[in-house]
N, CA, C and O atoms as a GROMACS GRO file, in nm:
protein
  480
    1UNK      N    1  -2.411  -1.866   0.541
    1UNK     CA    2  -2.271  -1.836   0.519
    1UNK      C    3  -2.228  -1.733   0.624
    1UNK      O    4  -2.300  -1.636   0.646
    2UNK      N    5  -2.126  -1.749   0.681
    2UNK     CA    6  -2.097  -1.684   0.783
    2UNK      C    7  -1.981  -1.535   0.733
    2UNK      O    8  -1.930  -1.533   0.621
    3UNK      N    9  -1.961  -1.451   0.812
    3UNK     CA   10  -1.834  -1.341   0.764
    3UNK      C   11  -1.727  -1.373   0.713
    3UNK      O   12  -1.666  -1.334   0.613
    4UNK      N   13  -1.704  -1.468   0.809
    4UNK     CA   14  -1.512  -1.470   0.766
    4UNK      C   15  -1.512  -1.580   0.616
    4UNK      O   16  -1.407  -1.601   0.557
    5UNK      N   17  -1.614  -1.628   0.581
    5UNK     CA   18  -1.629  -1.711   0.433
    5UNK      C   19  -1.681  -1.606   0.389
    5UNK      O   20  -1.587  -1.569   0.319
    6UNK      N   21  -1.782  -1.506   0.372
    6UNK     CA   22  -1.790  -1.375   0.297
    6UNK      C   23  -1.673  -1.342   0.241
    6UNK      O   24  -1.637  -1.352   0.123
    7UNK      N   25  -1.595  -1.287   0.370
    7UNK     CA   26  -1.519  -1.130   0.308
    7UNK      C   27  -1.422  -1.197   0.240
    7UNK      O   28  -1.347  -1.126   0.173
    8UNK      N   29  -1.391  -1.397   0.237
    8UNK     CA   30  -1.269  -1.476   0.221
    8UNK      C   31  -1.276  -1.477   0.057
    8UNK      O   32  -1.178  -1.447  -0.010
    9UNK      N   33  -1.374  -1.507   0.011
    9UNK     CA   34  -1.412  -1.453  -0.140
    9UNK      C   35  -1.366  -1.395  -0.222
    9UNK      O   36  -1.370  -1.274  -0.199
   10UNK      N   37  -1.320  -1.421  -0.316
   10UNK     CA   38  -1.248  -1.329  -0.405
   10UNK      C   39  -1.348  -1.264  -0.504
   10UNK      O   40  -1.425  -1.336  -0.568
   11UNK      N   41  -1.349  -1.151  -0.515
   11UNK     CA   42  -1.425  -1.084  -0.633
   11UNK      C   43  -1.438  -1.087  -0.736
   11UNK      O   44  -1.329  -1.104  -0.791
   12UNK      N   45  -1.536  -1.079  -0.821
   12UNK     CA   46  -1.530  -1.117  -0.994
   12UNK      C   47  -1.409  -1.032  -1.025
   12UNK      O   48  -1.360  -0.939  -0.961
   13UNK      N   49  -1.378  -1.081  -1.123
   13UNK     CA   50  -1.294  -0.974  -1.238
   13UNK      C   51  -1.309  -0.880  -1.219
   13UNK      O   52  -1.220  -0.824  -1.154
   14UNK      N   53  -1.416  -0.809  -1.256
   14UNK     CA   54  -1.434  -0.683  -1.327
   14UNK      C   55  -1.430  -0.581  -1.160
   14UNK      O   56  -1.395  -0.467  -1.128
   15UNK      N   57  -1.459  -0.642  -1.126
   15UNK     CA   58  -1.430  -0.593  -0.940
   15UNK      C   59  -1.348  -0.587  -0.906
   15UNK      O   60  -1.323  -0.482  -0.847
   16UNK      N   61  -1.238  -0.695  -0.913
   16UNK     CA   62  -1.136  -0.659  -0.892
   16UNK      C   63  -1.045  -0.542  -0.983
   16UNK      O   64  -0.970  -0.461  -0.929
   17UNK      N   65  -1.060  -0.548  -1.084
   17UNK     CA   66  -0.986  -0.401  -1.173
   17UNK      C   67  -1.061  -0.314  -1.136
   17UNK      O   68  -0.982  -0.222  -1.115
   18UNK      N   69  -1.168  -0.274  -1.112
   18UNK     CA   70  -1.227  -0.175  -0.998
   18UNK      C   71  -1.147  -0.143  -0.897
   18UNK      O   72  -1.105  -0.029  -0.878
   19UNK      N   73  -1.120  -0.245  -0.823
   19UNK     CA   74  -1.058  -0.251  -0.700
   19UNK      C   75  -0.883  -0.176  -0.753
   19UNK      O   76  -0.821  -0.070  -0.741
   20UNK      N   77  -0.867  -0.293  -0.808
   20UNK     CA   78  -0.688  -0.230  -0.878
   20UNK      C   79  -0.665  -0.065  -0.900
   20UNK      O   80  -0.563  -0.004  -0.868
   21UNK      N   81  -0.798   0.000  -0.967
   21UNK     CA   82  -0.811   0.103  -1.047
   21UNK      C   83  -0.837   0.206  -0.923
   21UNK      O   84  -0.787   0.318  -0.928
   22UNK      N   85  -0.908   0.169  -0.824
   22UNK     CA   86  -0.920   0.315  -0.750
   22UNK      C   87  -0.766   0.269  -0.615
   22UNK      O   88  -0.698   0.337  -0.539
   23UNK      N   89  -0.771   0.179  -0.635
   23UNK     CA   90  -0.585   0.169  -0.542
   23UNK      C   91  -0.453   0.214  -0.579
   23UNK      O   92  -0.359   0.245  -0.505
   24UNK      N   93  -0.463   0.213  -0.752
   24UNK     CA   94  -0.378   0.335  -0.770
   24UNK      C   95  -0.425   0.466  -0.793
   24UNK      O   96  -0.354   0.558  -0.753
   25UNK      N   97  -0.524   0.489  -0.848
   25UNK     CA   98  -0.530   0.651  -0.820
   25UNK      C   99  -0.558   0.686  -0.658
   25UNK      O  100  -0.560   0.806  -0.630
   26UNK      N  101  -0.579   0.593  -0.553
   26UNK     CA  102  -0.570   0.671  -0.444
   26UNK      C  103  -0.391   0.700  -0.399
   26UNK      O  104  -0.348   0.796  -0.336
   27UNK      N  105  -0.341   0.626  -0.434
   27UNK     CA  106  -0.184   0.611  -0.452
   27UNK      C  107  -0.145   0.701  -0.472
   27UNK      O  108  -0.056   0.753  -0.404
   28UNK      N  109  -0.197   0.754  -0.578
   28UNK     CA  110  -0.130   0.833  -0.678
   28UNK      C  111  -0.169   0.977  -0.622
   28UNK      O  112  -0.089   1.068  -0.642
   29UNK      N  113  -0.288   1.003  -0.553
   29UNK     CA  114  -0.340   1.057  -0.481
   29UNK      C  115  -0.239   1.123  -0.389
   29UNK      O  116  -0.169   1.224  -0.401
   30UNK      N  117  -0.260   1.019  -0.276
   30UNK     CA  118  -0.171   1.027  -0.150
   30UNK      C  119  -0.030   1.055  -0.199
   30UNK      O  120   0.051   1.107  -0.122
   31UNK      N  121  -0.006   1.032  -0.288
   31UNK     CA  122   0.157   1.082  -0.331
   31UNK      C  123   0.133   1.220  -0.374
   31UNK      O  124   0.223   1.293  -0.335
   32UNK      N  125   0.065   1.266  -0.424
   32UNK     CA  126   0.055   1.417  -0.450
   32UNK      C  127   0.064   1.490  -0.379
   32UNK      O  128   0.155   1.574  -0.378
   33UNK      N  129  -0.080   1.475  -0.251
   33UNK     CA  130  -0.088   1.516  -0.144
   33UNK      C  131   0.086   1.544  -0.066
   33UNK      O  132   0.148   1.644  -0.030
   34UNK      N  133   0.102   1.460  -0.066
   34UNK     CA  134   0.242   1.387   0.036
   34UNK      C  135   0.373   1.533  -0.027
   34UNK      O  136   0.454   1.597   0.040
   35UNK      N  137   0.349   1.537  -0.146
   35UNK     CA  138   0.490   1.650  -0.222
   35UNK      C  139   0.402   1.799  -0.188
   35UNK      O  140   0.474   1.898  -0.173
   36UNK      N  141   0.275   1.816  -0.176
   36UNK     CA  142   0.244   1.935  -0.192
   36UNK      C  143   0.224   1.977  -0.018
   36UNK      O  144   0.212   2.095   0.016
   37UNK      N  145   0.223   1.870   0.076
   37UNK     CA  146   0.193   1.899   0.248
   37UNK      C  147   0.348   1.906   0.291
   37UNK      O  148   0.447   1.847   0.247
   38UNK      N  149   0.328   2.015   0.408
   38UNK     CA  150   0.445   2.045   0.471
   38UNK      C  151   0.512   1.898   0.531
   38UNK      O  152   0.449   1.796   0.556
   39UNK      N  153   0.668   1.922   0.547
   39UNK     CA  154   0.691   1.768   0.599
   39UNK      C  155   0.636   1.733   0.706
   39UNK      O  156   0.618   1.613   0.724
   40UNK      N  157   0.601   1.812   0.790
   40UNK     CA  158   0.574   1.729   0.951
   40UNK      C  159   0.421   1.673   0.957
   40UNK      O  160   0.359   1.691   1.062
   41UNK      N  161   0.365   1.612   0.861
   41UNK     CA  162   0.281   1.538   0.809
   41UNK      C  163   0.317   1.425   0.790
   41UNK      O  164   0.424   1.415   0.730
   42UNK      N  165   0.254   1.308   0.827
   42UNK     CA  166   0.262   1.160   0.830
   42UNK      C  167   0.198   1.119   0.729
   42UNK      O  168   0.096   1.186   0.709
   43UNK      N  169   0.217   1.027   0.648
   43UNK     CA  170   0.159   0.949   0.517
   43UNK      C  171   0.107   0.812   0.541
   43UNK      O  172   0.035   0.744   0.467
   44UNK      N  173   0.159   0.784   0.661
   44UNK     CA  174   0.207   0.607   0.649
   44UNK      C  175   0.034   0.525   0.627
   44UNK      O  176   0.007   0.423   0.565
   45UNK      N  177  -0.030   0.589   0.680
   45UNK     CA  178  -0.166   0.523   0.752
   45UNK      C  179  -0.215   0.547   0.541
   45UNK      O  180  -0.257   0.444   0.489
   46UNK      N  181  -0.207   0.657   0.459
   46UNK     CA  182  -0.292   0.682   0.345
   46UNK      C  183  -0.175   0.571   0.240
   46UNK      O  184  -0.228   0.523   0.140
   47UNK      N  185  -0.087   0.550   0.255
   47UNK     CA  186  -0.023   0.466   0.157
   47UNK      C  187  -0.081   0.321   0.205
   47UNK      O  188  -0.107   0.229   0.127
   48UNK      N  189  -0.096   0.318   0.332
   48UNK     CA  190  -0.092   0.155   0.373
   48UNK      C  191  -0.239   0.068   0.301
   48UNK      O  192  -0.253  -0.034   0.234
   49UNK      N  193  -0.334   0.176   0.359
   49UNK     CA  194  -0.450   0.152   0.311
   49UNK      C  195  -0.481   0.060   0.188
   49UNK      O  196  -0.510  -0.060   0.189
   50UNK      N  197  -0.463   0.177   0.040
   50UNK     CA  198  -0.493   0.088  -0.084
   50UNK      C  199  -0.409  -0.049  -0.134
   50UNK      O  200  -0.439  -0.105  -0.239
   51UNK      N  201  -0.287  -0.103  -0.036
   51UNK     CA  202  -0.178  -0.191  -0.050
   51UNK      C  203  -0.278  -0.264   0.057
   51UNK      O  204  -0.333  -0.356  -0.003
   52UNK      N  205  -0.317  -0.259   0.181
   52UNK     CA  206  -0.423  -0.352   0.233
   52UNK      C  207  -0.505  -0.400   0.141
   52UNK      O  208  -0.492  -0.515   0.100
   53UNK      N  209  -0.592  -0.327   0.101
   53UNK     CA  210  -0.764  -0.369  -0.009
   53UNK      C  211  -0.709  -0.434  -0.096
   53UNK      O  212  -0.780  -0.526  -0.138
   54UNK      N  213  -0.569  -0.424  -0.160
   54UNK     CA  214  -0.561  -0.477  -0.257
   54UNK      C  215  -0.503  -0.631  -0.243
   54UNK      O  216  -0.517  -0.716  -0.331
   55UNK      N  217  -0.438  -0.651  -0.121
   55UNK     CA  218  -0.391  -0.747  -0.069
   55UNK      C  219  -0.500  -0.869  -0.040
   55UNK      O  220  -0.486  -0.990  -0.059
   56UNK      N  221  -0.602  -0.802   0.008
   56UNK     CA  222  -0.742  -0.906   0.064
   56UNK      C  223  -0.820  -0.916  -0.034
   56UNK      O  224  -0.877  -1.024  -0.042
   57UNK      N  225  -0.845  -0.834  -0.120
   57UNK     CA  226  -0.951  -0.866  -0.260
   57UNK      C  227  -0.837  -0.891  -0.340
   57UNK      O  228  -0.846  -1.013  -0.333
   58UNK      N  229  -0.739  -0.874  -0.408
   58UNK     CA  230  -0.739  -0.908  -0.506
   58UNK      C  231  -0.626  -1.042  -0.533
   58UNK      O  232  -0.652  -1.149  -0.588
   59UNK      N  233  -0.472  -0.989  -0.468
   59UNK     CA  234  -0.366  -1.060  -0.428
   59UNK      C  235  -0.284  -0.994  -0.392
   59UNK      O  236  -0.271  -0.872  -0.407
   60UNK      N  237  -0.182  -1.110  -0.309
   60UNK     CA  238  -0.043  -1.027  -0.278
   60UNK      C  239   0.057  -0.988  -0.395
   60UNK      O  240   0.139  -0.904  -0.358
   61UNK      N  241   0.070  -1.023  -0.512
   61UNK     CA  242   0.179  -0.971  -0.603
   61UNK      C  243   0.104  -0.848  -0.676
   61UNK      O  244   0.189  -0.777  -0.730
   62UNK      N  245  -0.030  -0.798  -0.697
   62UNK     CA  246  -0.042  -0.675  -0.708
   62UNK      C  247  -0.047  -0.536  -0.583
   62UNK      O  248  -0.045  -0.413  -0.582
   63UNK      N  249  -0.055  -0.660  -0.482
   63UNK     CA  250  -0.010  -0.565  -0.363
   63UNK      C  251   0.122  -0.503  -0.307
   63UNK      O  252   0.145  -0.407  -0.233
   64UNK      N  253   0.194  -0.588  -0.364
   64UNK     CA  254   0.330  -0.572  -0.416
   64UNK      C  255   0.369  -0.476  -0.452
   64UNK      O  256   0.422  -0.379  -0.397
   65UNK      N  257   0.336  -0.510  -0.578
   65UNK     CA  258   0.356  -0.366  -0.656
   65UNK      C  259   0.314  -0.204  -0.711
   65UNK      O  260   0.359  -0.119  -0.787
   66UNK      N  261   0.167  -0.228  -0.596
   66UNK     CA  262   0.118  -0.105  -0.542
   66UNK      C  263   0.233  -0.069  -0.445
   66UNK      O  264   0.281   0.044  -0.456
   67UNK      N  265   0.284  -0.159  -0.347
   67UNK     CA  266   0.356  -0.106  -0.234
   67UNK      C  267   0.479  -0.055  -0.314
   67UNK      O  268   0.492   0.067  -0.323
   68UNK      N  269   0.548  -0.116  -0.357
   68UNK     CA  270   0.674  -0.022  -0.498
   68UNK      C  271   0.633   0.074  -0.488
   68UNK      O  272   0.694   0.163  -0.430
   69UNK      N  273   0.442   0.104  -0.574
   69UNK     CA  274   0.491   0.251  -0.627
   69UNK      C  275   0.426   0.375  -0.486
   69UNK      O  276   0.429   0.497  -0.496
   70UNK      N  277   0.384   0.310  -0.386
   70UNK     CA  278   0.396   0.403  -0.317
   70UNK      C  279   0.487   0.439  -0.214
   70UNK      O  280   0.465   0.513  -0.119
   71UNK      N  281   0.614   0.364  -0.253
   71UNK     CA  282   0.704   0.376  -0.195
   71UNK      C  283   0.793   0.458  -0.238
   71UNK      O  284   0.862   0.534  -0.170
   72UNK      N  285   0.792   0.440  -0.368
   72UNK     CA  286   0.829   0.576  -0.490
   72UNK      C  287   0.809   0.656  -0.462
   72UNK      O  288   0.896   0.719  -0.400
   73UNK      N  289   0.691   0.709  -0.482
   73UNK     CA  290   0.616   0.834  -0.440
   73UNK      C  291   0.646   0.892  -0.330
   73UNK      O  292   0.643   1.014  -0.312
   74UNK      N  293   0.686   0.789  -0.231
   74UNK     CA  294   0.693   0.868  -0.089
   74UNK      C  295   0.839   0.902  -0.104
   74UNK      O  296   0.878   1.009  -0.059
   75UNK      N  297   0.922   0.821  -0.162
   75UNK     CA  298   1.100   0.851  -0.181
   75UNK      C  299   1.052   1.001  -0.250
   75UNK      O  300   1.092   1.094  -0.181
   76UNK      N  301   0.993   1.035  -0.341
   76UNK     CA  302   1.028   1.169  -0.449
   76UNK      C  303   0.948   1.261  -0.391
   76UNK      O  304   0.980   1.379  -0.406
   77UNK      N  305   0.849   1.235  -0.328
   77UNK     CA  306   0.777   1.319  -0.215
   77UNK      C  307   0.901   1.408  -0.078
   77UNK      O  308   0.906   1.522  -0.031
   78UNK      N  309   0.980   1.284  -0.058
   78UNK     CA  310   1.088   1.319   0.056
   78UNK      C  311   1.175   1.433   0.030
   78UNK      O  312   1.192   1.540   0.088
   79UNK      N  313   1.238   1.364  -0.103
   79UNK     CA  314   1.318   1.445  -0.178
   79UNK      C  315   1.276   1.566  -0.226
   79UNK      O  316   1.367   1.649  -0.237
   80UNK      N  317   1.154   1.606  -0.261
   80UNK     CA  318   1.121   1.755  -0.303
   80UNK      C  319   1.088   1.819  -0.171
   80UNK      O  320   1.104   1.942  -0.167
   81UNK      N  321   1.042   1.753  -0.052
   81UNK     CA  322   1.000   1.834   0.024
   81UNK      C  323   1.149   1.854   0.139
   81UNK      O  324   1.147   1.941   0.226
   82UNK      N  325   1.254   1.773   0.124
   82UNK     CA  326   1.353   1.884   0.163
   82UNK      C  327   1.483   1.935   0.055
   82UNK      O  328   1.601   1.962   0.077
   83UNK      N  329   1.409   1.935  -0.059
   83UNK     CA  330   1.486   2.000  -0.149
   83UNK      C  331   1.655   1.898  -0.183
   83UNK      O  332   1.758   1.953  -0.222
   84UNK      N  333   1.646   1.794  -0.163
   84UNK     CA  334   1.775   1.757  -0.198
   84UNK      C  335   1.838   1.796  -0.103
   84UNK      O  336   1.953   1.763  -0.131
   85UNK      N  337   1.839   1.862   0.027
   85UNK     CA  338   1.932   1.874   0.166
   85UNK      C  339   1.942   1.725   0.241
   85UNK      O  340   2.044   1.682   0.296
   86UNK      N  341   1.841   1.671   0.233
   86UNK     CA  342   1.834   1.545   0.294
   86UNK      C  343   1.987   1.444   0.289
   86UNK      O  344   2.053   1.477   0.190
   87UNK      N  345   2.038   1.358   0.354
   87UNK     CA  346   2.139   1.286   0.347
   87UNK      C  347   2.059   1.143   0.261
   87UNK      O  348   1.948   1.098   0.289
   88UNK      N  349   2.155   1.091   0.150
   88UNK     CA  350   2.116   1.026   0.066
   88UNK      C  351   2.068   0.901   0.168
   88UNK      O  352   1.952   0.862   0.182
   89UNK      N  353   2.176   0.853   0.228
   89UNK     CA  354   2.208   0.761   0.325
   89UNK      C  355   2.051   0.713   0.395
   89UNK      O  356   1.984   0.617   0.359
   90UNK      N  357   2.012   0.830   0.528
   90UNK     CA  358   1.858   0.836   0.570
   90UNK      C  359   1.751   0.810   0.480
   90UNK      O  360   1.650   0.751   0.518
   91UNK      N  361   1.768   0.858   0.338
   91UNK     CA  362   1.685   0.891   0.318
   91UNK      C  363   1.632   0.745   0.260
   91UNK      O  364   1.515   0.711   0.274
   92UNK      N  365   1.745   0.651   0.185
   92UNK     CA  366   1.733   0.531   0.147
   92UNK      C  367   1.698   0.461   0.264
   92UNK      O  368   1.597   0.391   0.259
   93UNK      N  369   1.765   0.468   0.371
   93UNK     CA  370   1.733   0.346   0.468
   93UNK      C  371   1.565   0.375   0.519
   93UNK      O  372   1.492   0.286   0.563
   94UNK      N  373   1.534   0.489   0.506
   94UNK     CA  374   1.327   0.511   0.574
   94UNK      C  375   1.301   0.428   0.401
   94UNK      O  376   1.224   0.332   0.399
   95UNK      N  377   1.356   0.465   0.294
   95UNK     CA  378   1.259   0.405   0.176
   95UNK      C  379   1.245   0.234   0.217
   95UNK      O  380   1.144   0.164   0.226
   96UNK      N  381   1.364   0.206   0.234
   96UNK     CA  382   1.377   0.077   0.285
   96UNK      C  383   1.284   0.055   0.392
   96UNK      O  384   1.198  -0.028   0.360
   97UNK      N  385   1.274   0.094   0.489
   97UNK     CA  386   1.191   0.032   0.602
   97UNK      C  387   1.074   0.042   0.519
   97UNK      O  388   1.018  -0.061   0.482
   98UNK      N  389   1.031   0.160   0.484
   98UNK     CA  390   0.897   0.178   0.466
   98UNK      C  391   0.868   0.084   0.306
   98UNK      O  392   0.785   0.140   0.234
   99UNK      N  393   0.905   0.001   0.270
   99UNK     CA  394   0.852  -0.071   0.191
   99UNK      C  395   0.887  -0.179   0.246
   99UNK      O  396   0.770  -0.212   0.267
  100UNK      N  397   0.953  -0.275   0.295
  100UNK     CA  398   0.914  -0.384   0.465
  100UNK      C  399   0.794  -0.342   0.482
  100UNK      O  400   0.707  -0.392   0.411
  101UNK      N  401   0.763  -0.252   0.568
  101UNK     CA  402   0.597  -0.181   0.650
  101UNK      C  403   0.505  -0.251   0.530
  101UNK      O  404   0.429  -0.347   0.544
  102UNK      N  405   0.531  -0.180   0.414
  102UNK     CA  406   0.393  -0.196   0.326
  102UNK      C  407   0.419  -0.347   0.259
  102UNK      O  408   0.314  -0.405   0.230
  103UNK      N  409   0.482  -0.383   0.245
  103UNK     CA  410   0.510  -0.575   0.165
  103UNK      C  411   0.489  -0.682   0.287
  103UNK      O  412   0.421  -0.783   0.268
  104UNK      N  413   0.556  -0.654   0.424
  104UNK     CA  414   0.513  -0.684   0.569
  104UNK      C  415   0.398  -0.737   0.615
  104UNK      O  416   0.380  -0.846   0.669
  105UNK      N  417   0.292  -0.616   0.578
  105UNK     CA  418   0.135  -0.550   0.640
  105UNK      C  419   0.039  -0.671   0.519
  105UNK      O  420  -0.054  -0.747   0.546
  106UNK      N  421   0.107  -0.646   0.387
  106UNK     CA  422   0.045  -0.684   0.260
  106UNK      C  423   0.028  -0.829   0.297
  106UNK      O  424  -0.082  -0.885   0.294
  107UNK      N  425   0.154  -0.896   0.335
  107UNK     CA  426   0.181  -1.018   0.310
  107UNK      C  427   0.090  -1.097   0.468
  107UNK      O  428   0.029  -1.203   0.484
  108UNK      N  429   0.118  -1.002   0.542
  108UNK     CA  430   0.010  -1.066   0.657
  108UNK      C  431  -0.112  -1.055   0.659
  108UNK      O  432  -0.163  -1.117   0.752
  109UNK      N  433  -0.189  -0.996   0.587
  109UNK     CA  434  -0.334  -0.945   0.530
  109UNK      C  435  -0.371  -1.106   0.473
  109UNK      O  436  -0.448  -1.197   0.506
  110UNK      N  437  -0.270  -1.084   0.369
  110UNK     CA  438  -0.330  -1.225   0.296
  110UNK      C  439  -0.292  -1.364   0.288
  110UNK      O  440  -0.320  -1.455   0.210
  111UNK      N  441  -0.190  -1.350   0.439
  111UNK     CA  442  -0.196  -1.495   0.478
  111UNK      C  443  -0.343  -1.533   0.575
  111UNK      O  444  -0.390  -1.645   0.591
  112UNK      N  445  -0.386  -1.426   0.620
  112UNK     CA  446  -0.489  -1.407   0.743
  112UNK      C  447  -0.637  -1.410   0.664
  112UNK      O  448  -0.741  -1.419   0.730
  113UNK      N  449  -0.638  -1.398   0.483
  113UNK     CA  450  -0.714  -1.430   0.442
  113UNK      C  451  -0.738  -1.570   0.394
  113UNK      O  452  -0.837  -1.642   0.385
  114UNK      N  453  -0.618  -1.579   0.369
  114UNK     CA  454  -0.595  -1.762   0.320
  114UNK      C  455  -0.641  -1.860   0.427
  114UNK      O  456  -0.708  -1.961   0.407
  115UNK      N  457  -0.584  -1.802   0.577
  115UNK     CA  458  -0.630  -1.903   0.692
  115UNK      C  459  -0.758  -1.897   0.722
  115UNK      O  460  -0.823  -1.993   0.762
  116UNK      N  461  -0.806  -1.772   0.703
  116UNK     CA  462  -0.984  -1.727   0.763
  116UNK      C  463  -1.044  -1.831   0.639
  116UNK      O  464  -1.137  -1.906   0.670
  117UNK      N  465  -0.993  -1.835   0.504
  117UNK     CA  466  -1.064  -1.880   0.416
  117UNK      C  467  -1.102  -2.054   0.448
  117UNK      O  468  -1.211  -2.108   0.432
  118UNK      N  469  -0.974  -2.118   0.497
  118UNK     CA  470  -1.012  -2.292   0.507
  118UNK      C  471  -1.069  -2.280   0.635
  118UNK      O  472  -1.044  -2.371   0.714
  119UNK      N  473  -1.145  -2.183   0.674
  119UNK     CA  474  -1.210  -2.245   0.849
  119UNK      C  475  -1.304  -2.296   0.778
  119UNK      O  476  -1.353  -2.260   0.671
  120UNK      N  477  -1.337  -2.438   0.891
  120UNK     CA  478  -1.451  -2.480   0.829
  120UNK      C  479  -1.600  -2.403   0.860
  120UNK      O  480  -1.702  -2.441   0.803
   0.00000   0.00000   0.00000
């Protein structure tokens, strides 16, 4: 059996809620982090991450909705860390991009698993 039929594999059950289970608490994680670090700190690379793993092991509609909530997190992260000075306007249109980025990234993960999967 070669790699790209390895990693194409989907995981038992109980692996995968493994998988589910440490992708939101790293989430949940990186969102903490994200409200308690000064702003001129970048997030993008620690949110993207557990919305990847979860995209290739498990599926795209829980990758989904990992990407929601760390998109949340990063909106209420924004908002505390400039106190509500922020313009509503900016602040919606980065939530916006930045959940494109993570549903985007998600959705090309696991078309790239679907195609790796029928090689013969």
């Amino acid at each position: 059996m070669n790699l790209p039929t390895l990693l194409c594999q989907r995981p038992t059950p109980l692996t995968q809620i493994g998988i589910w289970a440490a992708a939101m608490v790293t989430t949940g994680l990186v969102g903490y982090l994200r409200m308690i670090s000064p702003a001129a700190y970048e997030f993008h690379l620690l949110f993207l991450l557990p919305v990847l793993a979860v995209a290739w092991f498990i599926n795209l509609s829980r990758a989904s909705m990992l990407a929601v909530l760390a998109v949340v997190l990063w909106y209420l992260a924004e908002r505390q860390l400039t106190g509500g000075g922020l313009e509503r306007g900016p602040l919606l249109f980065n939530t916006v991009l930045r959940l494109g980025m993570l549903l985007g990234a998600a959705w090309l993960l696991d078309r790239l698993r679907i195609r790796l999967g029928k090689q013969p």
